[in-house]
Phi, psi and omega in degrees: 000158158344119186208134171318156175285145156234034172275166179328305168328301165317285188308347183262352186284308201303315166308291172329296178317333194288319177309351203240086178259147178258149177254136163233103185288117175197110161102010188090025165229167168257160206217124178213203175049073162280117186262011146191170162183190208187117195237126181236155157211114195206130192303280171346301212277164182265335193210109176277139196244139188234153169213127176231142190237157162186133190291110189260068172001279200301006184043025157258103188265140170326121192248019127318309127325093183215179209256159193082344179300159162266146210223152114297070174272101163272126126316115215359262173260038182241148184264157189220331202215114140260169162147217197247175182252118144311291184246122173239137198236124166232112193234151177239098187232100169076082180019055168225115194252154209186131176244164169199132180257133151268171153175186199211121185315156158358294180314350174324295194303329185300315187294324191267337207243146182275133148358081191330151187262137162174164171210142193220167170233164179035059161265150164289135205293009188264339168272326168299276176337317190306300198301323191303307206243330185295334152310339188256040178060016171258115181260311168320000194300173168191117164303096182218080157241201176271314169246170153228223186192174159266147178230118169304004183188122158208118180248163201220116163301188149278118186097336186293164163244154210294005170267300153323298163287345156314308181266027148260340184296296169333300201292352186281354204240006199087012203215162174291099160294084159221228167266133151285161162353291178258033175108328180322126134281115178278155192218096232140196180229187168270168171242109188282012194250338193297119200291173182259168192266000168189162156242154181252142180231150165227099174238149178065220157285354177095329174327062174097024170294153176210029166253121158325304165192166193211138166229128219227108164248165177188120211231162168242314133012100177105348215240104177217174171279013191203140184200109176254146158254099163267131180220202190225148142293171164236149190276159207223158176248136174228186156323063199276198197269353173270319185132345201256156197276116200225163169235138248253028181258342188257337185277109181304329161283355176265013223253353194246358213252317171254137177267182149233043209218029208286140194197137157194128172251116172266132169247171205216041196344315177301347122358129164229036185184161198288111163231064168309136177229170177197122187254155178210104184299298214091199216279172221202120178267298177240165184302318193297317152319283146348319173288307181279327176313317163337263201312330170283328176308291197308298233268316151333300173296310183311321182284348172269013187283312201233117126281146161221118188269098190246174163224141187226160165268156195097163161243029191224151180279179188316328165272015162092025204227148182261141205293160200219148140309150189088007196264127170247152196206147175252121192247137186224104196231102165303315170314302158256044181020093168203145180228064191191160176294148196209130185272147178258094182274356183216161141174135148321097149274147199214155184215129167213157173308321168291328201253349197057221205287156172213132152239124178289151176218126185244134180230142185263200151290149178264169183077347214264309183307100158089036217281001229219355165305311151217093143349287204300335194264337190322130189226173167257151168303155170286123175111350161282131143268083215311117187101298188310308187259002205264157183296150172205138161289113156329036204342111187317329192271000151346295196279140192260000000 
């Protein structure tokens, strides 16, 4: 079976890991020497949560910590986490004190809290974010696709929540929310082009192996070979030719301009047999939307076909850089005969006393998530057949 390296190398990284202590920056002090905690950061998750305990000698709790704080988590000097304190636990048992924080990245308030209620036309999609999120105090955006778009109608229901209408506003465009480190909200895709950042080895005989342990699943549950969207246009007010402002369900010559018969299909080649699904979105500004909402449903389903789980010690790859969702990486495991590039969609930094330092690391197909941020660039994995598998919208009259 499979056995750690134990060359040098293994030993100077494992010397390496004592340096990389966590800090939590809250009220303009710092807080480390944690005795255990658990850090997530995942593409999937809407807020990534974080939890650190720690043990208080000094039989004094911090009057500085309290919930709602705004918080700062570093690894030794790199920040991995801004956002807030959730939970605060203070437990005292047989004269021994003890803390322990919950907390949740930026994205929280979005998740717990509603939406500004408005409806607006032609907005550009930075403004629809802008209206969504900057009342709950995220100031911060960014856009990193190749293009964005206009949206002929965009309404916030009453009661939604404001994470939600983000991430339908992103999906009319293909694309994605989430927090960077330092608070940014990115709105956007990977770049399939970013060389990888490490290799993970398993082999054997032990031989330069640094995985602890890869776990490979790969399910058809969720997965299908066809994926239709249906939606409706919504009617718009224009212009006439008098001048005067008409809408366009009342102009009779304008009667065709909102549909309710909006239709796109995404395949999935890799299927290998008839699995139909059918989603029904609701309104729609154009088919060219649609497609992508198609096409980001289908690249969803696809990902849940294959996981891959490693686990390493530490929290940084061979070169020292610490692991980030968005990361592409190459695993190459004799054991489950894989070679190959892989995208990184999640990852745990974790502490505990049996294990030290530990990152969990979760991985999809690469190329496949968000394919449609930069089109142009899009490249396959070693072992991939490049074209031959990728999701594509259907032409409908195509199709029997």
């Amino acid at each position: 079976m499979p056995t750690p390296d134990n060359s040098q190398n293994s030993q100077a990284n494992e010397a390496a890991v004592s340096d990389d202590k966590i800090t939590l920056l809250v009220g303009g002090k710092a807080h480390s020497d944690w005795s255990n905690y658990r850090i997530d950061s995942d593409f999937l998750k809407a807020a990534d949560a974080w939890q650190l305990t720690l043990g208080l000698p000094d039989s004094v709790f911090p009057e500085n910590v309290a919930r709602g704080a705004r918080v700062s988590v570093r690894v030794a000097n790199d920040t991995v986490l801004s956002g807030r304190i959730d939970t605060v636990t203070r437990t005292v048992s047989r004269g021994a004190f003890s803390l322990a924080l919950n907390g949740r990245d930026d994205a929280g308030i979005l998740v717990d809290c509603a939406a500004p209620i408005f409806s607006a036309a032609q907005l550009a999609l930075e403004e629809v974010i802008a209206r969504i999120v900057r009342p709950l105090g995220i100031t911060k955006i960014r856009i990193q696709a190749e293009s964005s778009s206009r949206n002929d109608k965009a309404s916030i229901n009453p009661g939604e929540r404001a994470w939600d209408a983000l991430a339908k506003a992103a999906a009319g465009r293909g694309l994605w929310p989430w927090f960077e480190p330092d608070g940014t909200l990115v709105v956007g895709g990977p770049d399939y082009n970013a060389p990888p950042v490490a290799t993970l080895v398993m082999n054997l005989n032990g031989e330069g192996n640094n995985l602890l342990s890869l776990e490979e699943s790969s399910s058809i549950q969720g997965c299908y070979s066809e994926l239709t969207i249906l939606a409706q246009g919504h009617a718009r007010t224009v212009t006439s030719t008098t001048g005067e402002s008409v809408d366009i369900w009342d102009d009779e010559s304008a009667g065709k301009t909102g549909q309710n018969d909006f239709k796109s299909v995404a395949g999935d080649p890799t299927i290998p047999y008839y699995r139909p699904q059918i989603i029904v979105v609701g309104d729609a500004d154009s088919s060219e939307q649609l497609n992508y909402r198609a096409k980001k449903a289908m690249a969803d389903a696809r990902l849940s076909g294959l996981d891959l789980v490693a686990e390493v010690k530490g929290h940084r790859t061979p070169d020292g850089v610490l692991w980030a969702p968005g990361q592409r990486v190459r695993i190459k495991s004799e054991p489950h005969g894989i070679d190959g590039i892989y995208f990184l969609m999640g990852r745990t930094f974790s502490l505990s006393r049996q294990d030290g330092q530990r990152t969990s690391l979760r991985f999809k197909e690469d190329g496949i998530w968000l394919p449609d941020a930069y089109p142009r660039r899009k490249t396959r994995h070693k072992g991939g057949r490049k074209g031959k598998d990728d999701i594509a919208v259907v032409p409908v009259w195509e199709r029997k």
